[in-house]
C-alpha positions in Angstrom: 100.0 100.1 109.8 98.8 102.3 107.2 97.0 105.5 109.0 95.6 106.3 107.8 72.5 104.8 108.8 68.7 106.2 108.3 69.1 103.9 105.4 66.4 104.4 103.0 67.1 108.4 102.9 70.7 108.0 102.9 70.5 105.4 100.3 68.8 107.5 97.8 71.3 110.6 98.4 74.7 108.3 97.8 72.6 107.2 94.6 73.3 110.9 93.3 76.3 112.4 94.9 79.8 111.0 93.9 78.9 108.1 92.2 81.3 109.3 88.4 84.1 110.1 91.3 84.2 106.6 92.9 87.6 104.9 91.8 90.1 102.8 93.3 93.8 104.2 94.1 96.4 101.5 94.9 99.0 102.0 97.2 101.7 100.2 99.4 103.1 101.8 102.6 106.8 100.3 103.0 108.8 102.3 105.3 111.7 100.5 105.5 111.9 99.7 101.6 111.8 96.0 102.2 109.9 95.9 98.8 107.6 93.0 99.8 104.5 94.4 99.6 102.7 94.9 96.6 99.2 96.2 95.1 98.3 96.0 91.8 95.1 95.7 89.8 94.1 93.9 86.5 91.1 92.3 84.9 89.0 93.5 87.5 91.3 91.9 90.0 92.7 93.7 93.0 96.1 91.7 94.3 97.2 92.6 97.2 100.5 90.8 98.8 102.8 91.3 101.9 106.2 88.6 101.5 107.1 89.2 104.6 107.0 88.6 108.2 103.1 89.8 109.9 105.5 92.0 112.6 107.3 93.6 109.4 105.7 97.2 109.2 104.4 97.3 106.0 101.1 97.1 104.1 99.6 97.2 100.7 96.1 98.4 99.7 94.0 101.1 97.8 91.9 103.9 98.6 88.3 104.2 98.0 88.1 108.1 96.8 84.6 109.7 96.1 83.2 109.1 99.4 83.9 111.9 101.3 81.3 114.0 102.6 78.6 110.2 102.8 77.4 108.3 105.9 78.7 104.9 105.7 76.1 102.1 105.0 78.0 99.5 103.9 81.0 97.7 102.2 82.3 94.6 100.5 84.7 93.0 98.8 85.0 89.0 97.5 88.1 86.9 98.4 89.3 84.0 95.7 88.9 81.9 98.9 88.3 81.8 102.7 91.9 80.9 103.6 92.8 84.7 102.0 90.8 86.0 105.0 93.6 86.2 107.8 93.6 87.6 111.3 91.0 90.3 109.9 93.1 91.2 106.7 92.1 92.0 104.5 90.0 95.3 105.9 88.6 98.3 105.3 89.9 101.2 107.2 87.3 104.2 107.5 87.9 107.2 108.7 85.1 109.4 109.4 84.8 113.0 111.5 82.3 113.6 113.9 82.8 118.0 114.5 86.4 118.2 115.5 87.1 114.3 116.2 88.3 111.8 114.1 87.9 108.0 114.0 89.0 105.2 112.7 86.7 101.8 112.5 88.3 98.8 111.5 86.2 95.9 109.3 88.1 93.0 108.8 86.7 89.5 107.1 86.9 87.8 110.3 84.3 90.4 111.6 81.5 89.3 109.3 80.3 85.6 108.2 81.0 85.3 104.6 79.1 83.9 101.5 80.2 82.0 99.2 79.5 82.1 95.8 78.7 79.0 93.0 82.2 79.8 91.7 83.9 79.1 95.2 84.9 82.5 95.9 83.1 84.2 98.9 81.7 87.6 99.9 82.1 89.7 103.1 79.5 92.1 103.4 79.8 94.6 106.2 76.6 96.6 107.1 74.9 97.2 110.6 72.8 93.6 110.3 76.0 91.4 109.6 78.1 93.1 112.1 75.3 92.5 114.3 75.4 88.7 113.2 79.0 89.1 113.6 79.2 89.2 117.4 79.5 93.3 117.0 83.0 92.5 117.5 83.8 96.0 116.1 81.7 99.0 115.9 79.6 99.9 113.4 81.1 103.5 111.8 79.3 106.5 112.3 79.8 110.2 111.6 80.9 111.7 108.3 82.8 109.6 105.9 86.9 111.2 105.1 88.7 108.4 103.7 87.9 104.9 102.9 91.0 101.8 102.3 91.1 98.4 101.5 94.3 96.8 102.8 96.1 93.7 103.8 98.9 94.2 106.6 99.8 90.3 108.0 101.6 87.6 105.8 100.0 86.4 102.8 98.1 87.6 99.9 94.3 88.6 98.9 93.1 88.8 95.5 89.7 91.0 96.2 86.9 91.4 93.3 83.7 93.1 93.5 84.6 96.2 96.1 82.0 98.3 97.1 81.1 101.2 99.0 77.6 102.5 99.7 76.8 100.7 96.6 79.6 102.0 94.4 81.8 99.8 92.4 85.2 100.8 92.4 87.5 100.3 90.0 90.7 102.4 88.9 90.2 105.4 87.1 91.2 105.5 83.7 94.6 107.1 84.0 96.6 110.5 82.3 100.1 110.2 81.8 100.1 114.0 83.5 98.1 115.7 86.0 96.4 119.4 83.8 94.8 120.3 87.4 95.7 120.4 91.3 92.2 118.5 91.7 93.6 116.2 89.2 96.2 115.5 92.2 94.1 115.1 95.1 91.9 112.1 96.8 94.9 109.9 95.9 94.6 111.3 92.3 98.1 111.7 92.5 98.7 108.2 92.3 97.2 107.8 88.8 100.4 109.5 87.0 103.1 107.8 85.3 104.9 110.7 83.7 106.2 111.9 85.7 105.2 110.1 88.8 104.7 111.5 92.4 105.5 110.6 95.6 102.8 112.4 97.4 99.8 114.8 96.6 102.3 118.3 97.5 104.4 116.9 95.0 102.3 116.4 92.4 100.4 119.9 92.9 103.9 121.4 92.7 104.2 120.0 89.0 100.8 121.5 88.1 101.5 125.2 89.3 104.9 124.9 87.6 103.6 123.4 84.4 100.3 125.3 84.3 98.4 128.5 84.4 97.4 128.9 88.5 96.9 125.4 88.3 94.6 125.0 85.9 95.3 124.0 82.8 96.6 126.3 79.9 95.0 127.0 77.0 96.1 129.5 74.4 94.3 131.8 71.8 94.7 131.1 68.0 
């Protein structure tokens, strides 16, 4: 596995901070290079797939960036159908801090009742009131948001529309071919770059104090 409330206030302040920074990072974590999970997004699609065994250790999912720093209120994503919800996967991970302890709270579509929508697809909505509904089978997260993913870790496939957290869309980032800042490379920005690519944030960083001024980008006088 991937290791990875005051509403009305709270509401009004995630309204203003982050909401240009929100974007969605795909990513698959395949230890043993099996290669049979994948994560890939298109026409406002994200397909998520593992082609192997539930036991194999292996996942495939995004992260949520632009939410560090919130309270988490709520999330959601809609499945293509209910037989894409299995075990709990797909789920959102969220870590958040509370002073010098972190925790991880897990929200998987078998947690919430879904709705489903006049196209047949359905919506899982996780928020204190349908966790509640829910048989609080899982805690509701508290503390200080530091990373938010979307992921899929047993046998099958999700095709997941509409994610959202505290209110935000997310969707990829438009992407550069090459990072021009070390900030370019962080939050999973790393991800983003084709050439070259990276195979973590220290990486990436690396190629912008090599390629840069301090890591920043360079720009020269006429």
């Amino acid at each position: 596995m991937r290791k990875l409330i005051l509403v009305s206030a709270v509401v009004v302040a995630l309204g203003v901070a982050g909401t240009a920074a929100a974007a969605l990072a795909p990513w698959t974590f395949d230890p043993g290079n099996t290669g049979c999970v994948t994560s890939t997004y298109s026409n406002g699609t994200l397909h998520l797939a593992k082609n192997c065994s539930t036991s194999t250790n292996a996942s495939a999912g995004a992260d949520l960036t632009g939410l560090d720093g919130q309270t988490f209120v709520s999330s959601s994503f809609t499945l293509a159908s209910t037989s894409q919800c299995q075990g709990g996967s797909p789920r959102f991970n969220v870590v958040t801090t509370n002073g010098s302890t972190d925790t991880t709270f897990f929200l998987g579509c078998n947690n919430v009742t879904p709705t489903t929508n006049s196209n047949g697809t359905v919506t899982y909505t996780f928020d204190a009131a349908t966790l509640a509904a829910g048989g609080n089978q899982v805690p509701f997260p508290t503390g200080t948001i530091k990373s938010v993913s979307v992921l899929i870790d047993v046998q099958g496939t999700a095709d997941l529309t509409s994610i959202t957290v505290n209110g935000q869309l997310q969707v990829p980032a438009p992407t550069a071919t090459t990072p021009s800042t070390k900030a370019d490379c962080k939050k999973g920005g790393w991800r983003n770059f084709d050439s070259p690519s990276f195979k973590n944030q220290g990486q990436c960083v690396k190629y912008v104090v090599h390629h840069t001024q301090h890591g920043h980008s360079a720009h020269h006088k006429p």
